[in-house]
C-alpha positions as CSV (number, residue, x, y, z in Angstrom):
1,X,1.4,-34.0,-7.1
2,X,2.8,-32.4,-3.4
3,X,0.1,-30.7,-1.7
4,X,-0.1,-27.3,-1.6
5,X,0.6,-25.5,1.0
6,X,-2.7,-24.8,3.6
7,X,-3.1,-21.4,5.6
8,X,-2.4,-21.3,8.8
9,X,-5.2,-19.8,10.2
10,X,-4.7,-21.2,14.0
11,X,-2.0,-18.7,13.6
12,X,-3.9,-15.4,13.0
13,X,-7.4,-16.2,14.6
14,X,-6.0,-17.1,18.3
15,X,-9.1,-16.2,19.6
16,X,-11.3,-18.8,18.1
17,X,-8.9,-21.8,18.4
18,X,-9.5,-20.6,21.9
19,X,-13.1,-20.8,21.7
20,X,-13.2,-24.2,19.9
21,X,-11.2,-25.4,23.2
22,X,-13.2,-23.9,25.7
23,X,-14.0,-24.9,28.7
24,X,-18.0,-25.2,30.6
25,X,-16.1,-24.5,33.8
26,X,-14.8,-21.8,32.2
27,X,-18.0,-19.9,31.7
28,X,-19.6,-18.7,35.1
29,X,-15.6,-17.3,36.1
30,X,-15.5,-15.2,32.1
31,X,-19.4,-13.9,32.9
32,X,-18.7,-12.6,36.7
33,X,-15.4,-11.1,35.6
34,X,-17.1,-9.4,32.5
35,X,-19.7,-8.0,34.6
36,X,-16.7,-6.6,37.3
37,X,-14.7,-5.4,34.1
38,X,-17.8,-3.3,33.0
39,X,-17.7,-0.8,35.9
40,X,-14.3,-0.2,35.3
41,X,-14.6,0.3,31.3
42,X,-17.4,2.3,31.5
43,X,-16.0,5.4,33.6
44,X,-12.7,4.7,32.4
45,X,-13.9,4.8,28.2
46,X,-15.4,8.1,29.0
47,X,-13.0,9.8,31.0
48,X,-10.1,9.1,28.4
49,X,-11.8,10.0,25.2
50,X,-12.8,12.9,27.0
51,X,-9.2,13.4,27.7
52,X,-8.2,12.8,24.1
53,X,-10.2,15.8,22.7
54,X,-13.3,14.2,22.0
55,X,-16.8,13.4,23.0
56,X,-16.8,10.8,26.0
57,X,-19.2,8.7,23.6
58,X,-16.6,7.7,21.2
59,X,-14.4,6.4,23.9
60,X,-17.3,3.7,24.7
61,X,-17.2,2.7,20.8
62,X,-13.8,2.7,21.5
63,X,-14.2,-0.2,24.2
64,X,-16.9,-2.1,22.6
65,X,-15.0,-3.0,18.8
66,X,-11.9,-3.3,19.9
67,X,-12.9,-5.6,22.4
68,X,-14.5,-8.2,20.0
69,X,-11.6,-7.6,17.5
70,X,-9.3,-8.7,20.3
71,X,-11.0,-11.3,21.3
72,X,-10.4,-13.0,17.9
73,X,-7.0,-11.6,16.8
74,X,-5.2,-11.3,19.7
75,X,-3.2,-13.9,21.4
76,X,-3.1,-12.6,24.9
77,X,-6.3,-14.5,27.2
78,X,-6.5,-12.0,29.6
79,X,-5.2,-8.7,27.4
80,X,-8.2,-5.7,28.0
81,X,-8.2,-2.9,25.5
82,X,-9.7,0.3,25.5
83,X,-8.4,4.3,25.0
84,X,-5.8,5.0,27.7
85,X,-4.3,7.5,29.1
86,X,-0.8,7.1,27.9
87,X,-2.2,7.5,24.2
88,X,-4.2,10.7,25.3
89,X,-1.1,12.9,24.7
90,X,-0.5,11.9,21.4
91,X,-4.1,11.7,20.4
92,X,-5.2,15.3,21.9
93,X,-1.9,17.4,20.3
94,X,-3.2,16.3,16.5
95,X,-7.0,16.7,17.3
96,X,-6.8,20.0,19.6
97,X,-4.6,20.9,16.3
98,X,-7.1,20.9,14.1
99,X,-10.7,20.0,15.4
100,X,-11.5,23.6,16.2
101,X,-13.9,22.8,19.0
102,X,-15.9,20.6,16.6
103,X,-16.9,17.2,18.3
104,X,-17.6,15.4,15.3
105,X,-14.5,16.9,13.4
106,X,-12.6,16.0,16.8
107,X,-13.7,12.0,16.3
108,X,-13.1,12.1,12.3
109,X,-9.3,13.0,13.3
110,X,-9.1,10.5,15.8
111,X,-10.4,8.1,14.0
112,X,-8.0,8.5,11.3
113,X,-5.0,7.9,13.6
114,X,-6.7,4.9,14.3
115,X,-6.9,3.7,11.4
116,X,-3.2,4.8,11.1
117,X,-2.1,3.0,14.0
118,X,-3.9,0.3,13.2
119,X,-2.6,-0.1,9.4
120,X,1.0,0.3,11.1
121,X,0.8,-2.5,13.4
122,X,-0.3,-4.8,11.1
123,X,1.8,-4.2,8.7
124,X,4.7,-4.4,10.9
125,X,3.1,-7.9,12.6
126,X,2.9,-9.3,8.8
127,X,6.6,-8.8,8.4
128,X,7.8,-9.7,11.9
129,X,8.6,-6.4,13.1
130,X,7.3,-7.6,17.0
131,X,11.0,-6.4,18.2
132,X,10.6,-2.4,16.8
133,X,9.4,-1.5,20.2
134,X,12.7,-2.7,21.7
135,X,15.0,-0.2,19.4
136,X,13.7,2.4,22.3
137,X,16.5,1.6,25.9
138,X,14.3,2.2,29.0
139,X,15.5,5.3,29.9
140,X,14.7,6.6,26.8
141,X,11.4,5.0,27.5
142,X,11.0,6.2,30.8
143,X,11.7,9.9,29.6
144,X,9.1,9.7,26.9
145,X,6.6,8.3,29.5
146,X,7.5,10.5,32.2
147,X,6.8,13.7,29.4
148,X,3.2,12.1,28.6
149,X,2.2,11.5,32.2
150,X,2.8,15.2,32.6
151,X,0.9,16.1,29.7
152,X,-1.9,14.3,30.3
153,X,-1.9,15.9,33.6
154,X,-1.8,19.4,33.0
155,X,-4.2,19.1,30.0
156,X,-6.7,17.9,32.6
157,X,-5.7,20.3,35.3
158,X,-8.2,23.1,33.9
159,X,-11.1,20.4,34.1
160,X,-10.5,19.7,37.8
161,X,-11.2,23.6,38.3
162,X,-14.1,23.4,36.0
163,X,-12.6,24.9,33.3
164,X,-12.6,25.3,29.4
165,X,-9.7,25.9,27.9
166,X,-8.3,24.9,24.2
167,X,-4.7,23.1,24.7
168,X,-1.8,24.8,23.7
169,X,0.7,22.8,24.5
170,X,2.3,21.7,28.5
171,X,4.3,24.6,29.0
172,X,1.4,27.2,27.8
173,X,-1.5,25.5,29.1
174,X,0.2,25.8,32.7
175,X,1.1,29.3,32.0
176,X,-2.8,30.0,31.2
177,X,-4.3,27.8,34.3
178,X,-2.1,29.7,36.4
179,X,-3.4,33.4,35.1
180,X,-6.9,32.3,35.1
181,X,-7.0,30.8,38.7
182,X,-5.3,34.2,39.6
183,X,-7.7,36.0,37.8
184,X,-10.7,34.1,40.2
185,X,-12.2,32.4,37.1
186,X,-11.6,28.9,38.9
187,X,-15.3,27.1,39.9
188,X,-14.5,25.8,42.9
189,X,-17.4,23.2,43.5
190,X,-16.6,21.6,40.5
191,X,-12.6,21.7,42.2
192,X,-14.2,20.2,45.3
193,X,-16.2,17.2,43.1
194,X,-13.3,16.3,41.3
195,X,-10.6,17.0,44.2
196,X,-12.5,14.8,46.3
197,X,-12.9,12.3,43.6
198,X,-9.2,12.3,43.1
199,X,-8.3,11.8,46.5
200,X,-10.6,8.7,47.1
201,X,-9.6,6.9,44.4
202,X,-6.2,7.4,45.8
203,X,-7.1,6.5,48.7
204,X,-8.3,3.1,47.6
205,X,-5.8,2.4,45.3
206,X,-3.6,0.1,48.2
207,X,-7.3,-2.0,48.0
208,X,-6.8,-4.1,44.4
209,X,-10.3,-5.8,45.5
210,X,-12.1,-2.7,45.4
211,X,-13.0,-0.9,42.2
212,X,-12.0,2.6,43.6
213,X,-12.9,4.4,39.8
214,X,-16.4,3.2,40.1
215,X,-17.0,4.2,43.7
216,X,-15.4,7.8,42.9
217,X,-17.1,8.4,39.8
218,X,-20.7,7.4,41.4
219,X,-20.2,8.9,44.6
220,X,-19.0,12.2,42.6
221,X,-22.3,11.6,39.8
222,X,-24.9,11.2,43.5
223,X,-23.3,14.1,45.0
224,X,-24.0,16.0,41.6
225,X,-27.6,14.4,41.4
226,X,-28.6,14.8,45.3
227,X,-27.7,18.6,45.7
228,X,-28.2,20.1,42.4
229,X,-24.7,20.6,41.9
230,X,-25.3,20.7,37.7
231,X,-27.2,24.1,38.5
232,X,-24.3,25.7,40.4
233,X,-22.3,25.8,37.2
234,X,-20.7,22.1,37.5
235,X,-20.7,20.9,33.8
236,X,-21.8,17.3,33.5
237,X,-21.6,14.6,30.7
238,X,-24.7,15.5,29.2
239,X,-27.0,13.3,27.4
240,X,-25.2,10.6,25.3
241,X,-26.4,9.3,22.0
242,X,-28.3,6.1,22.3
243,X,-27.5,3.4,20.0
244,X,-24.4,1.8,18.8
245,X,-21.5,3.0,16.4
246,X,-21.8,2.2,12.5
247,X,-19.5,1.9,9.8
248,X,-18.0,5.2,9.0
249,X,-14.7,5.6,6.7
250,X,-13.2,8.4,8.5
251,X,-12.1,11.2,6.4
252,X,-10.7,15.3,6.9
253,X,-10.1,17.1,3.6
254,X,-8.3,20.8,5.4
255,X,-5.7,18.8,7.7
256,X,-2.0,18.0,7.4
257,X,-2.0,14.2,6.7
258,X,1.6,13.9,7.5
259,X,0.6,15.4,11.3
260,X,-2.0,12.7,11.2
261,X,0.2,10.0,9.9
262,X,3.1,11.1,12.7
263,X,0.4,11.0,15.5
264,X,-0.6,7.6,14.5
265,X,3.0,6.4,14.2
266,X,3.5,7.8,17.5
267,X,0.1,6.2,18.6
268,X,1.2,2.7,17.4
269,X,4.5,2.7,19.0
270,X,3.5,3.7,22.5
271,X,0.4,1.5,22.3
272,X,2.3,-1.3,21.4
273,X,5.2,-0.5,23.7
274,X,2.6,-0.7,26.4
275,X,0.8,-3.8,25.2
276,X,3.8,-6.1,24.5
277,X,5.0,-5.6,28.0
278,X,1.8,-6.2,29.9
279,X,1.2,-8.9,27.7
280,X,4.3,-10.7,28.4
281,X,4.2,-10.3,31.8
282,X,0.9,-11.8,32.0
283,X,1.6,-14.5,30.1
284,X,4.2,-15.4,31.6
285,X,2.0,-15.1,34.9
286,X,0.0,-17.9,33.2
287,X,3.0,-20.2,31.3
288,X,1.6,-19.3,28.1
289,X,3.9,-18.1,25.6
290,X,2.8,-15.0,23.2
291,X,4.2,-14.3,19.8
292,X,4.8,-10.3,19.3
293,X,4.1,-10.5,16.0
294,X,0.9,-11.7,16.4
295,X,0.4,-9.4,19.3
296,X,1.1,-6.0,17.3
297,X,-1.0,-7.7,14.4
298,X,-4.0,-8.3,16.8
299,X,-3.8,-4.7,18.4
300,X,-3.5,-3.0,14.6
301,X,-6.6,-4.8,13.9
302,X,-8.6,-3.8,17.2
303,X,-6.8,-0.2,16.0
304,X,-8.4,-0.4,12.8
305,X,-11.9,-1.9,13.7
306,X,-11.7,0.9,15.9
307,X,-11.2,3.9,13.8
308,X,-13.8,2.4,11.1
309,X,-16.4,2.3,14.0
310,X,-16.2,6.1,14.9
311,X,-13.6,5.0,17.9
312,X,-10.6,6.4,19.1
313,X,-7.0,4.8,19.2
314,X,-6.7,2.1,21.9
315,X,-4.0,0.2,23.5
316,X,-4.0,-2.4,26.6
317,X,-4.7,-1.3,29.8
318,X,-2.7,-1.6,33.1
319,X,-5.9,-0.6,35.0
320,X,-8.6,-2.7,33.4
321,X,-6.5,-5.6,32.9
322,X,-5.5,-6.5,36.4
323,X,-9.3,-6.0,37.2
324,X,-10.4,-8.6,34.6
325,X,-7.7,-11.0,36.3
326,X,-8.6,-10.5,39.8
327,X,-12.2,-10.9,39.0
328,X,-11.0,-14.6,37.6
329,X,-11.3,-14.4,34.3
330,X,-9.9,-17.3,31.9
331,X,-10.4,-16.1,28.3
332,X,-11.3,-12.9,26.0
333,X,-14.7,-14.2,26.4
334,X,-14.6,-11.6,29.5
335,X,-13.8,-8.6,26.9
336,X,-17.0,-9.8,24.9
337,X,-19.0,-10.1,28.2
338,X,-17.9,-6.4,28.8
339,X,-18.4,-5.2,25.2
340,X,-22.1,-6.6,25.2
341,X,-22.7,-5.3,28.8
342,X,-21.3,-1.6,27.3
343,X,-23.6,-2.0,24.3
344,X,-26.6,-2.7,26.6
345,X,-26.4,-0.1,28.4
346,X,-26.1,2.1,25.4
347,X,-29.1,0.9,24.0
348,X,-31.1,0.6,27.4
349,X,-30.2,2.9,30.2
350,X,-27.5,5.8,28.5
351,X,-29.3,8.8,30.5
352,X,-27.5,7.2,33.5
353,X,-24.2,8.8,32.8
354,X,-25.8,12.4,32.1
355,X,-25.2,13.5,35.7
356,X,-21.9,12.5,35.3
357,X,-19.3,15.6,36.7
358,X,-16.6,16.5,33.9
359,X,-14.3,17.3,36.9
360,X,-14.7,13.1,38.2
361,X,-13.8,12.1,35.0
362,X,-10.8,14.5,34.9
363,X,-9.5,12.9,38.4
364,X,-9.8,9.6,36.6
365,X,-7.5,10.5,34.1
366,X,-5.3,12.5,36.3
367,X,-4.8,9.9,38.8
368,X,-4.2,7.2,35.6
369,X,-1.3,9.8,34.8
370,X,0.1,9.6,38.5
371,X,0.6,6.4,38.0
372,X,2.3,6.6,34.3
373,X,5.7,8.4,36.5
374,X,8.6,6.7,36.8
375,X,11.3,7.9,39.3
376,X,12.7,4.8,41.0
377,X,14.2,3.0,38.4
378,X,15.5,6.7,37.1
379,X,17.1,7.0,40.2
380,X,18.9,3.9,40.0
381,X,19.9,4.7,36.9
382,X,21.2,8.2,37.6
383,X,23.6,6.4,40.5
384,X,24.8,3.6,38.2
385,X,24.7,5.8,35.1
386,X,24.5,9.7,34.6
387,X,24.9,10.1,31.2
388,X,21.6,7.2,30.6
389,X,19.8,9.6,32.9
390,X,20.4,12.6,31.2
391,X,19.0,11.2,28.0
392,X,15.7,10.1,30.0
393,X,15.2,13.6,31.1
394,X,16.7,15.3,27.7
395,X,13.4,12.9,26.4
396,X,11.2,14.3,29.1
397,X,12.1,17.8,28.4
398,X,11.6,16.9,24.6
399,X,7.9,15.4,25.1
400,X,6.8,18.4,27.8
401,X,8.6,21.2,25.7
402,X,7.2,20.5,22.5
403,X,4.8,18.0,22.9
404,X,3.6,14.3,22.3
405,X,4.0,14.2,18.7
406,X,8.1,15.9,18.4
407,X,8.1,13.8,21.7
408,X,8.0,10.5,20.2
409,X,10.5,11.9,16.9
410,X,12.9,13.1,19.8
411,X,12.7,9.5,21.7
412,X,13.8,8.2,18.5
413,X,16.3,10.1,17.3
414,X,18.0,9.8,20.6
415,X,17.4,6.1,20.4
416,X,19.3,6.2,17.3
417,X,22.3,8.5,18.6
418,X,22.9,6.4,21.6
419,X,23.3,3.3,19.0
420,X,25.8,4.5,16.7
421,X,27.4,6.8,19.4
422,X,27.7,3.1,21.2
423,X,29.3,1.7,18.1
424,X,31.2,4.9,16.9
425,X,33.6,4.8,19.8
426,X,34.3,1.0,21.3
427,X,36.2,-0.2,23.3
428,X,39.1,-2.0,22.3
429,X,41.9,-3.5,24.0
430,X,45.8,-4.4,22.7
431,X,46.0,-8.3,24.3
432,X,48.9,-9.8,26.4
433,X,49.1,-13.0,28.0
434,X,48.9,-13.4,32.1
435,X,50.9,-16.4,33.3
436,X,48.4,-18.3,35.8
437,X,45.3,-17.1,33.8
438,X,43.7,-18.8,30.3
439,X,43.9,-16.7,27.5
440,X,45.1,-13.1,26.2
441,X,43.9,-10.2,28.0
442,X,43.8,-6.4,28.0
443,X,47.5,-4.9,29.4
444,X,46.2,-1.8,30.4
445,X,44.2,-4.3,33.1
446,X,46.8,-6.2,33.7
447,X,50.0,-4.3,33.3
448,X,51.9,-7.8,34.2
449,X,50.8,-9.2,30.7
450,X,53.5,-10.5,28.8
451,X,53.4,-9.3,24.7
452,X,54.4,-11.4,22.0
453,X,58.1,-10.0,20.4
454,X,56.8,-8.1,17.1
455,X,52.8,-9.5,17.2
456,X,50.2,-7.4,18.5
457,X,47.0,-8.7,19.2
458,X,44.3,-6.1,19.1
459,X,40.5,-6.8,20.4
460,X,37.8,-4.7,18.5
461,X,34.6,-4.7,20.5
462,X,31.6,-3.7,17.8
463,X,30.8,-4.6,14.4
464,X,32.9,-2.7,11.7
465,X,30.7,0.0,9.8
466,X,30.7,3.3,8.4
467,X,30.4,5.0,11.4
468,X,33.8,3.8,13.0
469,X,35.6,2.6,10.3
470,X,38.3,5.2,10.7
471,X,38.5,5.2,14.2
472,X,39.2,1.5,13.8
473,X,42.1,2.5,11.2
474,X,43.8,5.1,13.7
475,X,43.2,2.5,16.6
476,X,44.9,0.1,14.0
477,X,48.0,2.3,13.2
478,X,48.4,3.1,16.8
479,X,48.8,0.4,18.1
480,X,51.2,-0.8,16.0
481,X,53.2,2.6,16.5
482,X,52.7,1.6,20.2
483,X,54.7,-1.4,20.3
484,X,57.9,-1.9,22.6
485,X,59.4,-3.9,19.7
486,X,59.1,-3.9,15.4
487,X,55.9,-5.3,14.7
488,X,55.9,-8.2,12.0
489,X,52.6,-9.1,12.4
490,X,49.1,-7.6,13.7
491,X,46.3,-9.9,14.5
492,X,42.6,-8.7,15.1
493,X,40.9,-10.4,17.7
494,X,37.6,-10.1,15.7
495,X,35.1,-12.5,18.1
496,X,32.8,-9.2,19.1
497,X,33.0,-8.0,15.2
498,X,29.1,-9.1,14.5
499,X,29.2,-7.2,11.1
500,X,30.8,-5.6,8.2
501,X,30.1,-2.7,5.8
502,X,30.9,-1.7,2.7
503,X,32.8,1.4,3.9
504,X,34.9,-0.7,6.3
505,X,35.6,-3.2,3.8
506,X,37.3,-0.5,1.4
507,X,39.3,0.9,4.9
508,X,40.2,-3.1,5.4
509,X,41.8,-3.3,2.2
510,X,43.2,-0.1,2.6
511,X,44.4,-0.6,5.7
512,X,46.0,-3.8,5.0
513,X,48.0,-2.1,2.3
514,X,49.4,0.7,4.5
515,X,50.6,-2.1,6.8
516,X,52.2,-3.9,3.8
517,X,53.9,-0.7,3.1
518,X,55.7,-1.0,6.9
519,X,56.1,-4.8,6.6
520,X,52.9,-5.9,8.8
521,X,51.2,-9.1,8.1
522,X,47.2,-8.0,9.2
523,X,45.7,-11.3,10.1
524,X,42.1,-12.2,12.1
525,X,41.2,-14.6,14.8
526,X,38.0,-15.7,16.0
527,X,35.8,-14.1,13.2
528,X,32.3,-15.2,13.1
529,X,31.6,-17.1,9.6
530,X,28.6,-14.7,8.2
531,X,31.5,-12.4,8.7
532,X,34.1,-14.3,7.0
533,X,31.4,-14.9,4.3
534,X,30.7,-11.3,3.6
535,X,34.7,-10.4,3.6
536,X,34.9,-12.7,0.5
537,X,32.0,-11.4,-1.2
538,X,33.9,-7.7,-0.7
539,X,36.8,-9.5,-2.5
540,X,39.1,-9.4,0.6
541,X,40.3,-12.9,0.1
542,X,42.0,-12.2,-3.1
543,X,44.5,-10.3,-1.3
544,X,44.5,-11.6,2.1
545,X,44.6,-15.5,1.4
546,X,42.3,-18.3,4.0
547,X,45.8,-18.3,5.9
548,X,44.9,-14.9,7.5
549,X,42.2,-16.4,9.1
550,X,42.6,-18.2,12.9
551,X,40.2,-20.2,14.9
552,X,41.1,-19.0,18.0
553,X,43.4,-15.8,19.5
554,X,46.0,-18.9,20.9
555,X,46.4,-20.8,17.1
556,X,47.0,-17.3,15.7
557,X,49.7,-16.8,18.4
558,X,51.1,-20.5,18.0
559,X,51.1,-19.9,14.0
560,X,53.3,-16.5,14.2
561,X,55.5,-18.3,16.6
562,X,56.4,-20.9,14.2
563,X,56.9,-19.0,11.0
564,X,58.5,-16.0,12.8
565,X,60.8,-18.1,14.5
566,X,60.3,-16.3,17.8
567,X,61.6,-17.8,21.1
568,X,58.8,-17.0,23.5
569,X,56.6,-19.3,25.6
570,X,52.9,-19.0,25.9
């Protein structure tokens, strides 16, 4: 009796094969870097969930589950997750929607994307849907970005001043900043906390051993303390609720589910955007491959322990993670060391983030969306490739017009446009052969081509669908109209064709018909087997015979050349 088949648990529970393999020598590097990673998650946790529309509180749940989750479903050793700032965008335009100004109404919603996101990613890591992320070119990507980095910024502008104001969107939210600072409604020492905070932990970003968030964010919270700065008007963190998060199923009966089920989508695909490239890079900084699959399934369930645990939707974090590294950690035993150092705190000392300044934790975020901009790269691409560039900033105008949320629907549909605009008008080339060179190549390169007395060879570059199945007929008949002599015979040089459609299947047989008509033999070289395979299964073979078919561009030459009779040399 054959044994039946045993689940492969290695496969989904990374974490713990690590674990079973650990190292003692190991240990003291994971604890020290835990320890260093908990001054940077701590600030950071707040200052993000803050920036997504809710209570700084939840952004610590939001560090301490995911963490563990991660540490046992995800396959990256060194991956830290937490709320970022790239996900704040997306996260704030659903809950400023439709929270009202009601803290716990504000984490219900967010909580839902979570759990959103989270159901997404898994689902698409159980089917093998790890590549999704690549559907979006990079100056697509860089567009999108470039709109959330501004976002994020301006929605925390009004903080830095030390003000309160409900988001209404990039464009409207400038528009109101600007009328209130004119107005004189701007608090200036809370501007001075978190201007100065901003500009030293700018100032100590060139320093990667220093942990320039912390050292803002406590020199801002001692300044507060030390000169009564709370009692001047500068709003502080307050007093945070001590104990840890419980098991909550997150749920909004007077909300528009398909918002909430957009944001999340949105959520999921910057998030794991995000986390599949950081993770590559460092694993390939550490010669460990990483399976994407198993990457989005491990973020989707840190996304979905989140949400349960009245968190916020998380991703990996460009900040935290290079911190955990340079402290030397070896393993996601650091992310538990970090958790559990979060969670103490919580439970110990949480009055020592009341004096916190709401305008620190607004340069934190601010200066995390600085660094979100792209321009470089968009600058090479605008001298290599205008019309790739335009797109970018067609995206960027999309995300800061209208926000994260039509942001992400506009990256996509773009995304999509540029594919089937790519494949609705080839290139495609009418083939000649160049004495001194292998091979048959394009005459209107090489004008000193010779061409093959009534056979023209014609070069397709893109699969054959819908889309361009007509232009492909009209290319077709041209080029046989073309011809400096009677055509007897037209080969297609079908090596790029990849694919095959319905719809170009019925213009195939069509074609080859019209061709008949004229007393042109349609023949194919070089076409890819799949290919050939779904031809006969569209019934083309009846017609067309295995003769019509040619290895290479030269026998489908030498085979006219014989049955035509043709005196020509190759």
């Amino acid at each position: 009796m054959p044994e039946k088949p045993r689940l492969d648990w290695q496969r989904w529970l990374p974490g713990l094969v690590t674990l079973l393999h650990y190292q003692p020598a190991w240990l003291p590097k994971d604890i020290a870097a835990g320890l260093v990673l908990t001054t940077m998650l701590v600030p950071v946790g707040i200052a993000y969930a803050e920036a997504s529309g809710v209570p700084g509180i939840y952004g610590l749940y939001a560090t301490i589950i995911p963490l563990l989750a991660y540490a046992l479903f995800g396959p990256s050793r060194i991956l830290v997750l937490g709320p970022d700032s790239a996900l704040a965008a997306p996260i704030l335009a659903v809950v400023g929607q439709y929270a009202a100004s009601e803290p716990q109404r504000a984490i219900t919603i967010a909580s839902m994307m979570a759990l959103v996101a989270g159901a997404f990613c898994v689902i698409a890591g159980l089917l093998r849907l790890g590549f999704i992320t690549e559907l979006l070119s990079k100056p697509i990507r860089y567009g999108y970005m470039n709109g959330i980095a501004l976002t994020v910024l301006i929605s925390q502008l009004p903080k830095l001043f030390g003000l309160s104001v409900d988001s209404q969107g990039p464009l409207r939210d400038t528009w109101n900043l600007i009328q209130a600072l004119l107005a004189g409604q701007g608090h200036w020492p809370s501007f001075v906390v978190g201007g100065g905070s901003l500009a030293l932990i700018l100032l100590l970003k060139p320093f990667k051993r220093l942990p320039g968030i912390l050292i803002a964010v406590v020199a801002a919270t001692l300044a507060v303390s030390l000169l009564g700065l709370d009692q001047q008007g500068v709003k502080v963190l307050g007093e945070l609720p001590q104990g840890l998060p419980s098991l909550v199923f997150p749920w909004v009966n007077d909300i528009d589910l398909v918002e909430v089920l957009l944001g999340g989508i949105a959520v999921a695909l910057v998030s794991f955007a995000d986390t599949s490239v950081l993770s590559r890079s460092y694993a390939a900084r550490m010669k460990m491959p990483v399976n994407p699959n198993q990457e989005m399934f491990g973020l989707g369930v840190a996304n979905l322990a989140s949400g349960l645990f009245q968190g916020i939707p998380i991703s990996s974090s460009s900040s935290r993670t290079p911190v955990a590294e340079a402290a030397g950690s070896k393993t996601q035993l650091t992310g538990i060391i970090g958790a559990l150092a979060v969670t103490l705190l919580l439970l110990v000392a949480p009055n020592l983030m009341q004096p916190l300044p709401n305008s620190a934790l607004a340069a934190v975020v601010i200066a995390a969306a600085l660094g979100l901009f792209e321009f470089a790269d968009l600058k090479r691409i605008f001298r290599m490739q205008q019309w790739e560039f335009w797109l970018s900033f067609t995206c960027f105008v999309g995300v800061a017009v209208f926000g994260a949320i039509p942001g992400i629907c506009i990256a996509v549909a773009i995304s999509v446009i540029e594919f089937l605009w790519d494949g609705w008008r080839p290139h495609h080339a009418v083939l000649g052969r160049v004495d001194g060179t292998r091979g048959y190549h394009d005459v209107q390169r090489y004008p000193q081509a010779r061409r093959i007395p009534g056979l023209v060879l014609l070069r397709w570059d893109a699969p054959l669908f819908f889309a361009n199945a007509e232009q492909f007929q009209s290319t077709v008949m041209a080029a046989v109209d073309a011809s400096p002599t009677p055509v007897q015979r037209l080969v297609i040089a079908a090596e790029p064709v990849t694919s095959i459609d319905i719809t170009s299947a019925d213009m195939l047989a069509e074609l080859d018909r019209a061709l008949e008509a004229r007393g042109v033999e349609l023949q194919f070289a070089e076409m890819k087997d799949p290919v050939k395979d779904k031809m006969r299964r569209f019934e083309l073979f009846e017609h067309m015979g295995e003769s019509a078919f040619h290895p290479t561009v030269g026998a489908a030459v030498d085979a006219y050349l014989e049955e035509s009779g043709v005196d020509w040399k190759p």
